[in-house]
C-alpha positions in Angstrom: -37.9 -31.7 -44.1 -39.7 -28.9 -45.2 -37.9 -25.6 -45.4 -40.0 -23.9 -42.3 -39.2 -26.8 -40.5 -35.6 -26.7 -41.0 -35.6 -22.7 -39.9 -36.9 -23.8 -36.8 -34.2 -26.8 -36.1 -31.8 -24.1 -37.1 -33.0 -21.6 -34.3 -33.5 -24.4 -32.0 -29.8 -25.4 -32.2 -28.9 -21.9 -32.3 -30.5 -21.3 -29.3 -28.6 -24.0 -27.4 -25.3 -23.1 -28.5 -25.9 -19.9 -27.1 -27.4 -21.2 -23.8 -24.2 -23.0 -23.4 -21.9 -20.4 -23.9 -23.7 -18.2 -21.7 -24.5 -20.5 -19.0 -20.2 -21.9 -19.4 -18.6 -18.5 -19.1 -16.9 -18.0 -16.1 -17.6 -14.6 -13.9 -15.0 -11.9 -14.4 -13.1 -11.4 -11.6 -14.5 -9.0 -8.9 -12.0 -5.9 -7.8 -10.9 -6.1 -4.4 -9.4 -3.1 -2.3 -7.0 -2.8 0.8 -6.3 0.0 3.1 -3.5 -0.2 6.0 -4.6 -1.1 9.9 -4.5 2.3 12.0 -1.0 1.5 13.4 -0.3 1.9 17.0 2.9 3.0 18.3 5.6 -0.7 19.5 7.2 2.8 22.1 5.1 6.1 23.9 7.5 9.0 24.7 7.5 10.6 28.0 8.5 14.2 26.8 8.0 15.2 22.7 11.4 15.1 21.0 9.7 18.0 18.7 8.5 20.7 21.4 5.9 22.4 18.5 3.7 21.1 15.8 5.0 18.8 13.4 3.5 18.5 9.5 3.1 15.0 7.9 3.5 16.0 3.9 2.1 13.2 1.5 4.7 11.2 0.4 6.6 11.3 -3.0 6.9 8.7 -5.5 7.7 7.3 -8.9 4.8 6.9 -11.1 4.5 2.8 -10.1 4.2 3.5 -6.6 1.8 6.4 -6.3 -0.4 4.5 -8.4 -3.4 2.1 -6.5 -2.9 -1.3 -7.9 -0.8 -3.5 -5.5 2.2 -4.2 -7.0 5.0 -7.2 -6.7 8.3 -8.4 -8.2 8.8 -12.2 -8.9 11.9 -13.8 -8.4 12.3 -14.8 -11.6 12.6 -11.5 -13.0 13.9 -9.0 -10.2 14.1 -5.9 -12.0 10.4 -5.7 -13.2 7.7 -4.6 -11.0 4.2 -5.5 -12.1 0.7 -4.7 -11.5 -1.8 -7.2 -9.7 -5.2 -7.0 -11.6 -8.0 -6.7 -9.9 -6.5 -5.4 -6.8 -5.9 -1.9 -5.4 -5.3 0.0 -2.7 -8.2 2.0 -1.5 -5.7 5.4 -2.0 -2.3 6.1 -3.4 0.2 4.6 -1.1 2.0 7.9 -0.9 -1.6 8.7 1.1 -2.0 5.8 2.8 2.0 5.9 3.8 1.5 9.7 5.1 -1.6 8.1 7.3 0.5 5.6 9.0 3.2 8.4 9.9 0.7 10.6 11.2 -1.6 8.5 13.2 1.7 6.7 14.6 3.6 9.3 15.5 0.6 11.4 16.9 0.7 8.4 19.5 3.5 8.2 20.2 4.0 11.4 20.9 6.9 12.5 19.2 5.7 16.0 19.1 3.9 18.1 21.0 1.2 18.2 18.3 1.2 16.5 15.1 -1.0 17.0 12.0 -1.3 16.4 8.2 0.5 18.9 6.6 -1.3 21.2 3.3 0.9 24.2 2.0 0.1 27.1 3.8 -0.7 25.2 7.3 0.8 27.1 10.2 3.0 24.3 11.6 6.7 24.6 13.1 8.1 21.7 11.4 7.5 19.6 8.3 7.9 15.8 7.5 8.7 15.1 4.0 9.7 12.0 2.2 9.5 9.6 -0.7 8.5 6.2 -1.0 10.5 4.0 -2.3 9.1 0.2 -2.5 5.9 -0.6 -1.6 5.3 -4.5 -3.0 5.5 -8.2 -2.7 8.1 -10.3 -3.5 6.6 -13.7 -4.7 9.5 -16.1 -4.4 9.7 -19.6 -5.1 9.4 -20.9 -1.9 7.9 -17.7 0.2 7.0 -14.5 -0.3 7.8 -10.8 1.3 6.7 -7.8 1.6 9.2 -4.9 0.8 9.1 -0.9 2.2 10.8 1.4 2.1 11.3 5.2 2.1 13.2 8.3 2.8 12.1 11.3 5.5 13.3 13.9 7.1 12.2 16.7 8.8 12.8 20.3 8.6 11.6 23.6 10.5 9.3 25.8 8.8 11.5 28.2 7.4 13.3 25.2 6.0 16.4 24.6 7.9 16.9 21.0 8.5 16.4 19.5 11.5 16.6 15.9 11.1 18.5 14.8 7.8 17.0 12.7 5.2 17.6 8.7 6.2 16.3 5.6 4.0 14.5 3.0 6.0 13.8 -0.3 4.3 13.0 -3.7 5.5 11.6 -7.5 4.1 9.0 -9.3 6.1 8.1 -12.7 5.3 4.9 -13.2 4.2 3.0 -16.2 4.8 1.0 -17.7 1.7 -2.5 -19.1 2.3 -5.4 -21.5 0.9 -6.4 -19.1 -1.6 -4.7 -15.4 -3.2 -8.0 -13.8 -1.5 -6.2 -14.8 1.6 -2.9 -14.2 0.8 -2.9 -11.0 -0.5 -5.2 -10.2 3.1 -1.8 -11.7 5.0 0.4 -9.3 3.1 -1.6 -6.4 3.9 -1.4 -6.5 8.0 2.5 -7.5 6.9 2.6 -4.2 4.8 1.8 -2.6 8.4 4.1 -4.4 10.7 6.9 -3.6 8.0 5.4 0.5 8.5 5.6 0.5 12.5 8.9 -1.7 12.7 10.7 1.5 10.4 8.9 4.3 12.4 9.9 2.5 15.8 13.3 2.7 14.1 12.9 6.4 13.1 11.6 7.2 16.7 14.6 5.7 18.3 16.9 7.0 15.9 15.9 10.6 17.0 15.2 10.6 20.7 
């Protein structure tokens, strides 16, 4: 074999090794992104408890939870929270969180008006809080989802009104054919877990 020829056998094979390792590789995985239902109120009050406007403020949170991925805590190791790749909320919970308060408890009437509060908004009273879990637990034999967070609510001039209270709760989580699916589950679980607290909140204060 001639030396040109041999170039060319060369290339040739190189060529095919390099279809093949294009043509193997898998895709990389595509980022998917979750935002929470528009909850609707599980109780509609007849009178406002809060006779004024009331002022959702965004949520606060530890560094984890304000973040977008979607996180979850194994049961193997209960004390670490991890990150899911690939998948994030559409905003920081501590936004999304604030949402569902507003929207549910503008339906429900719980006050005579109720809004997202910016500083500097003329309201009469103020919702503040913190998150404080916002995950999955992936178990060995089911998974959860875990909430839960601290509010209270305070006039404008600060004087407090309705003292700070933690609300938490686990909901199963049902696990299907494929994580696509799964995860999808846990979302519309992430918002039964929301209005199930806020129905609590709202009977709470009546």
């Amino acid at each position: 074999m001639t030396r040109s020829q041999l170039k060319w056998v060369l290339l040739g094979t190189l060529g095919l090794f390099l279809a093949g390792c294009l043509g193997g590789s898998a895709r990389p995985p595509e980022d998917r992104y979750y935002y929470l239902p528009e909850s609707k109120p599980d109780t509609q009050l007849s009178v406002p408890i809060l006779n004024g406007t009331l002022g959702v403020a965004r949520l606060e949170a530890d560094g984890q939870r304000a973040d977008r991925p979607l996180l979850y805590i194994s049961e193997e190791r209960p004390f670490e929270v991890n990150k899911y790749h690939y998948r994030y909320w559409i905003d920081s919970p501590t936004v999304l969180v604030q949402n569902t308060i507003y929207h549910y408890l503008n339906k429900a009437g719980f006050a005579k008006s109720v809004v997202r509060f910016d500083p500097g908004a003329q309201v009469d009273y103020i919702l503040r809080g913190r998150l404080l879990e916002f995950e999955r637990f992936v178990g060995h034999t089911k998974d959860q989802v875990v909430v839960g967070f601290e509010i209270e609510i305070t006039r404008a001039t600060g004087e407090i009104l309705i003292p700070t209270k933690v609300y938490r709760i686990r909901l199963d989580s049902e696990r299907a054919g494929s994580s696509d699916e799964t995860i999808h589950k846990s979302v519309i679980v992430f918002d039964q877990a929301l209005r199930t607290l806020l129905k609590q909140f709202v009977v709470a204060n009546q």
